[in-house]
N, C-alpha and C positions, 0 to 999 in steps of 0.2 A: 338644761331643759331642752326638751329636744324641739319644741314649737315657738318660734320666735317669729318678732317682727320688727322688721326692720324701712328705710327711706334706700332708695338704690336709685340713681341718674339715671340718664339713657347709658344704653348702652351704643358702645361704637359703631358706626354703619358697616354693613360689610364692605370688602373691594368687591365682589360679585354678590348684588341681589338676587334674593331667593327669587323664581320662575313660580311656572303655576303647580297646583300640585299633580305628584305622580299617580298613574293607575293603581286603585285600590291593590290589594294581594288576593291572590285567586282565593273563591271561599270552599273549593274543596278539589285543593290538588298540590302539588307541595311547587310546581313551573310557578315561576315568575317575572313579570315583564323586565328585559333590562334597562337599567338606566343609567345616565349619565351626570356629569358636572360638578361642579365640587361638594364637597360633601353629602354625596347624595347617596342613601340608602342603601346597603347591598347586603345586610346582615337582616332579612325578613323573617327568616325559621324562627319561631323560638323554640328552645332549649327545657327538656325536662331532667334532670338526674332521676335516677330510679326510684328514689320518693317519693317524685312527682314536687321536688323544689328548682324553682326556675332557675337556669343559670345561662348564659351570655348567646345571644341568638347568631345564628351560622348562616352561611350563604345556603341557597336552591342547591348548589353543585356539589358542597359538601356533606349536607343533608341526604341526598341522592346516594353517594358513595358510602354513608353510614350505613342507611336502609338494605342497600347490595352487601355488604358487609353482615347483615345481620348484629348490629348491634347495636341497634335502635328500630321503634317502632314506631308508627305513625299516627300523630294525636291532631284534636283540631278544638280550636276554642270555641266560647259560646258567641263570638264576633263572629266567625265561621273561618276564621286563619289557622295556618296548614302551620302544624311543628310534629317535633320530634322529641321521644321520649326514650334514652337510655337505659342501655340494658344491662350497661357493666358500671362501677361506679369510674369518679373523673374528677381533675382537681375542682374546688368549687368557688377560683378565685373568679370576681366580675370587676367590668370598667364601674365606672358611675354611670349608673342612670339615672335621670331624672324623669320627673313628671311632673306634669304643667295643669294645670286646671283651671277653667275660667266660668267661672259658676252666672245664672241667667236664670231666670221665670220661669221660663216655659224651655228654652235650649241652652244646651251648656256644651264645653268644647273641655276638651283630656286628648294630651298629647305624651308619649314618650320617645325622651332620646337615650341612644344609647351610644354615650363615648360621644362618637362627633359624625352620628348616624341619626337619620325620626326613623323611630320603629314602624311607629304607628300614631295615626291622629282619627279620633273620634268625635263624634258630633251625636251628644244623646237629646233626643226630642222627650220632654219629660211629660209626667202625664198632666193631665188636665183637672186642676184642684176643683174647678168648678162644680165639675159632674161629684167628684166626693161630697160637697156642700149640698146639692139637693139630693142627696140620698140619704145623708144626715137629718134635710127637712123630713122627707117620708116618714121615717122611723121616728122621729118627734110628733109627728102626725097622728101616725100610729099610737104611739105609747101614751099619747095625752084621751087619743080615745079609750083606748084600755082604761085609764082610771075612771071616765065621768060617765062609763058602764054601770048600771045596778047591778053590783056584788054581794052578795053575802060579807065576803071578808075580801080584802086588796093585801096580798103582802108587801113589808115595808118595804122600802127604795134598797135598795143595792149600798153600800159604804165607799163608794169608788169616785167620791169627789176629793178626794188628797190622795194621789198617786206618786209615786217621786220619778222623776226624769219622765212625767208625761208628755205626750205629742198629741197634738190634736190629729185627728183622722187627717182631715188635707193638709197638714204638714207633714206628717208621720209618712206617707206616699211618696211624697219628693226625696225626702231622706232616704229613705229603702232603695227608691230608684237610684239615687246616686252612691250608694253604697254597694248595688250589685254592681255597677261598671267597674268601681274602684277596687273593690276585691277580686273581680276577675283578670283587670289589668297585672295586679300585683303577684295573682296565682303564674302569668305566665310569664312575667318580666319581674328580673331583681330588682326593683325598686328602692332606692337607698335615701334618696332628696326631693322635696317637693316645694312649687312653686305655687301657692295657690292665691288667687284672687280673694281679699277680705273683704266683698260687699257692707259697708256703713252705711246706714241712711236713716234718717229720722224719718220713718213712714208716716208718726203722726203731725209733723209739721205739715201737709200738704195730702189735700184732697185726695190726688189721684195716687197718693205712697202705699197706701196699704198692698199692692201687689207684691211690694218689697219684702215686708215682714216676713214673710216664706225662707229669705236668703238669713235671714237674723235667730230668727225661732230653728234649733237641732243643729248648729254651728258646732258644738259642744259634743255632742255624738261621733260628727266629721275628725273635729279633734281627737278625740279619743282613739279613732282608725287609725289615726297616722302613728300614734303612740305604741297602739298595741304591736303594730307590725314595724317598729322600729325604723321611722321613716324620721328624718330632718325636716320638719315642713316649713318653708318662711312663706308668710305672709305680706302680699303686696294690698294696699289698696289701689282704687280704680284711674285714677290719674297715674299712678307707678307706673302700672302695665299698660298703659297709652303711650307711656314713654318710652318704655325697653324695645313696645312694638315697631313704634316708630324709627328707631335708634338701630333696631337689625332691619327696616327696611320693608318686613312686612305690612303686604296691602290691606285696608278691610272696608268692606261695604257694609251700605245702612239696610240690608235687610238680613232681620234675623235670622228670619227660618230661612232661608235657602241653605238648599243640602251642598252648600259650599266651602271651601276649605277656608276659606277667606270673611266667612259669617262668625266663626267661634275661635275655632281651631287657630288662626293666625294669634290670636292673643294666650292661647293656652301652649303653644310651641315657643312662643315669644319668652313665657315664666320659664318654661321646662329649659330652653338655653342660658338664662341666665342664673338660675341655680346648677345649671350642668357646666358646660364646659367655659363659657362665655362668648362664645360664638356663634356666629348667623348659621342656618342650619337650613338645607334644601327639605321641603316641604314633602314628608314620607308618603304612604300607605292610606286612605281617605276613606273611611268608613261612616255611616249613618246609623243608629240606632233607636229603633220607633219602640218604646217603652209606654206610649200614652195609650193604650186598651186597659181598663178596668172591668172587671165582667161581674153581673150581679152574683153574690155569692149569698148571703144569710139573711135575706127576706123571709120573711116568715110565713106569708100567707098572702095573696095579692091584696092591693089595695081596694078593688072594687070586690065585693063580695057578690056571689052567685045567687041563680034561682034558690029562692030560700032561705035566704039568709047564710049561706055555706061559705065561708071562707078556705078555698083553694089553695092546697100549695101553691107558693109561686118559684122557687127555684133553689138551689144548692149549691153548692161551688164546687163537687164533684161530678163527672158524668162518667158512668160506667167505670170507675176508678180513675180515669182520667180529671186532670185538673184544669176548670175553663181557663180560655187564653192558652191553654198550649200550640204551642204550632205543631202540624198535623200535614203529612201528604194522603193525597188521595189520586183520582184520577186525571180530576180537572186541573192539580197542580196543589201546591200548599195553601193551608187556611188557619183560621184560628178557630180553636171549638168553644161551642157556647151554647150547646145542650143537643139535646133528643128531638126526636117527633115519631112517632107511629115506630117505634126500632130501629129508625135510624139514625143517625149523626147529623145534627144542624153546624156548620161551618161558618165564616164571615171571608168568601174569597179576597181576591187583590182589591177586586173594587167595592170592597163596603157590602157587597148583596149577601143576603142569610140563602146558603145553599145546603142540601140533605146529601147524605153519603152512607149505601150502607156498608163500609168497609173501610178501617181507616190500613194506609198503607205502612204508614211509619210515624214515630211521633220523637217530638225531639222538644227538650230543656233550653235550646238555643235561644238568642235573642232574634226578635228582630230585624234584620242587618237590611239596609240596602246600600251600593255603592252610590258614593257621591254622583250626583249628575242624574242618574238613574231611577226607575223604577222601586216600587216598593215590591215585592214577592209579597204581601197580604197588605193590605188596607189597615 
């Protein structure tokens, strides 16, 4: 069975504790910063064979001389890191990689290493269950007025109370979110072992649990991922991984959300080493990924109704074939779209403001991305 769980000690301290983390990896250029110290990253490219299946990431210098070669071309992930993609086939033997995972409410940390290298370590900001909850109220809102309308006739209710492998709407969103980091990871990295955090908690013993229940409800789904793409996943619970962290050395502070390597990430590179090699591992590549915009998409008609009694469109989840929440360049810089006005494009820039465009420059399926420490590029 490929999913197991197991009790694992600390792990040993290293002779040199891991430093702070390194400069994120350029997000669109294949140079990258060099670095130093013991096991410290220098394998950044990742690796495509011509199928487009991941295989064992290369230095900047060698990537470079493939490129002049002509025998690779130049790809880039939805995190915005620079690889390379094969144009002749190549053996398709890989080290172990591992990947770490340290699952959380609202922030979660995903690290990979590769051999006795961190790829990369992520920090996904997940979205905001709450705003799915009063959107839910609305539509309840709604639909209870619908019935106690004077109709002629009401058609009966929908069949859709016994669904099998249901998710409620604000679970179903966290799950999605962590299932696009997880498959994108996996698209560009061989993936073989996995380290993940098994959140337990009796949410209903105590008042303030029910925010847990989110990490309990679609575990099942998560498992299933690991399955379909042939991954080893063991399972730590949360005292484990307190241990191993401690046991290789890494630091970690009490505040969540800081876009710090040392908020998530120190415990998700913590698992990814101790299912990988067993050793303390200098602290890779440091990425953020803002996942929390939800944009309205299938409101039916606005909730306040106009002169007249006229109930209004109120919005769609397409704009001009475009799909809200896409990231978008313009002039003013990149934004997220989130409708029309008078023909032209309404955006949400860096700082949160609704701004009009009427020309979009370039539109992209990327995530996201800001580097650790840093700005966001859109709000």
């Amino acid at each position: 069975m490929l999913l197991q769980s197991r009790t694992l000690l600390a792990a040993p301290k290293p002779t040199t504790p891991p430093g702070a983390s390194k400069p994120a990896a350029q997000p669109r250029g294949e140079k990258t910063p060099s670095q130093g110290g013991p096991n410290v990253g220098k394998h950044l490219v990742f690796v495509l064979d011509p199928d487009g299946k991941p295989l064992t990431p290369t230095t900047p210098a060698r990537a470079r001389k493939l490129l002049a070669g002509g025998v690779a071309e130049k790809v880039w992930s939805k995190f915005g890191t620079f690889g390379i993609r094969l144009r002749v086939a190549t053996r398709r033997e890989t080290p172990r990689v591992a990947l770490g995972v340290d699952h959380g409410t609202k922030f979660e940390g995903y690290s990979v290493v590769t051999d006795r290298e961190s790829s990369l370590n992520v920090k996904l900001d997940l979205p905001d269950k709450k705003k799915i909850l009063k959107k839910l109220e609305e539509r309840r809102t709604l639909r209870r007025a619908r019935r106690h309308r004077r109709c002629r006739r009401r058609p009966c209710r929908s069949d859709n109370r016994s669904r099998r492998d249901f998710l409620a709407p604000s679970q179903k969103v966290l799950i999605d979110s962590r299932l696009k980091v997880l498959g994108e990871l996996c698209r560009i990295y061989p993936v073989t072992v996995a380290g993940v955090e098994d959140v337990k908690f009796d949410h209903a013993a105590q008042r303030w649990g029910a925010n847990f229940s989110t990490i309990e409800i679609g575990k099942a789904r998560l498992r299933r991922f690991y399955l379909d793409h042939g991954i080893n996943a063991t399972e730590y619970e949360g005292h484990e991984t307190q241990e191993i962290r401690k046991g290789f050395g890494y630091r970690k502070i009490s505040d969540k959300g800081a876009d710090r390597f040392e908020s998530h990430c120190c415990d998700s590179l913590a698992l990814a080493c101790a299912v990988g090699t067993g050793e303390a591992i200098e602290p890779g590549p440091f990425l953020v990924i803002d996942d929390t915009y939800r944009a309205v998409r299938r409101r039916l008609h606005d909730t306040q109704p106009a002169t007249g009694g006229v109930r209004n469109a109120y919005s769609t989840g397409v704009v001009a074939g475009l799909r809200k929440g896409i990231l978008i360049g313009t002039g003013r810089g990149p934004g997220r779209l989130c409708g029309t006005s008078n023909g032209s494009f309404r955006y949400h820039d860096k700082d949160g403001r609704r701004q009009t465009v009427k020309a979009v420059r370039w539109i992209s399926s990327s995530f996201i991305v800001r580097v650790g420490g840093g700005a966001s590029p859109v709000a």
